[in-house]
N, C-alpha and C positions, 0 to 999 in steps of 0.2 A: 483491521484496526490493531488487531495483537500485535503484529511486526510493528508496528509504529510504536508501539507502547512499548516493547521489548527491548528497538532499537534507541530510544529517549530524546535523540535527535531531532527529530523534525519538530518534537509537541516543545520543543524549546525555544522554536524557530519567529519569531515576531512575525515576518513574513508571511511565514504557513500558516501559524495558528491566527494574525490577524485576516487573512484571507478570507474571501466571500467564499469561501470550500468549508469552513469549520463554522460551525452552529454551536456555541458554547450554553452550556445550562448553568443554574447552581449546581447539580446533582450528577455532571459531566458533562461530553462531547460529543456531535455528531456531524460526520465528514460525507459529505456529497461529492462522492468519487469521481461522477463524473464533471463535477466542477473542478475537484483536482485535477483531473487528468485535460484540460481543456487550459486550466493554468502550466501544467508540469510542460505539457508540449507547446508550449506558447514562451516556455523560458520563464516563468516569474519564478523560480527558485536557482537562484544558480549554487551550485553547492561542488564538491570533486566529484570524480569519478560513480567511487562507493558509495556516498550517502545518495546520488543521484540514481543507483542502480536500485536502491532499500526502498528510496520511494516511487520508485517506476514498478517495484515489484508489490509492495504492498497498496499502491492504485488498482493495479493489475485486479490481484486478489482483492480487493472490495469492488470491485466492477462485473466480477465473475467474469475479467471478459475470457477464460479457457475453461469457463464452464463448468466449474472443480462441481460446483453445489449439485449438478444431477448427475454423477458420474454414481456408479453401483460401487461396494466394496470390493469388487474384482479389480475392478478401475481404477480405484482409487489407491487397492496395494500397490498396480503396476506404477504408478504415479509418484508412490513414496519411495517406491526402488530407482526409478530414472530420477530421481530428485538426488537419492544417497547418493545414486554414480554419479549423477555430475559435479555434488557437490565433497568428490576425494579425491 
């Protein structure tokens, strides 16, 4: 959810935020990842390139689907290092 919130785009989105994926409170929001990700691959968002990549990535990440959440700190530096390299 951070990448969403960081990136300001989607939570601005009618679309997404009215989507059966967002559970809205008083007190905030809550995204059923995998309802997003069932809409995202499905096309209900069409967006460019980029914003399209922001939320295939932070679906990703709220799904755990590469599994960050039981990775050890060993795992998780090599992870933040392949992340730096590919993102220079």
């Amino acid at each position: 959810m951070g990448l969403l919130v960081e990136h300001e785009h989607w939570l601005h989105r009618r679309d997404f935020i009215d989507s059966d994926a967002i559970y809205r409170y008083p007190d905030g929001a809550y995204v059923n990842f995998t309802r997003a990700r069932e809409l995202f691959d499905g096309g209900a968002f069409p967006a460019s390139s980029s914003e399209r990549a922001v939320l295939d990535l932070a679906i990703a990440l709220g799904e755990d689907r590469y599994r960050i959440a039981g990775l050890g700190g060993a795992h998780r530096d090599m992870l933040r290092t392949a992340l730096a390299t590919a993102l220079d």
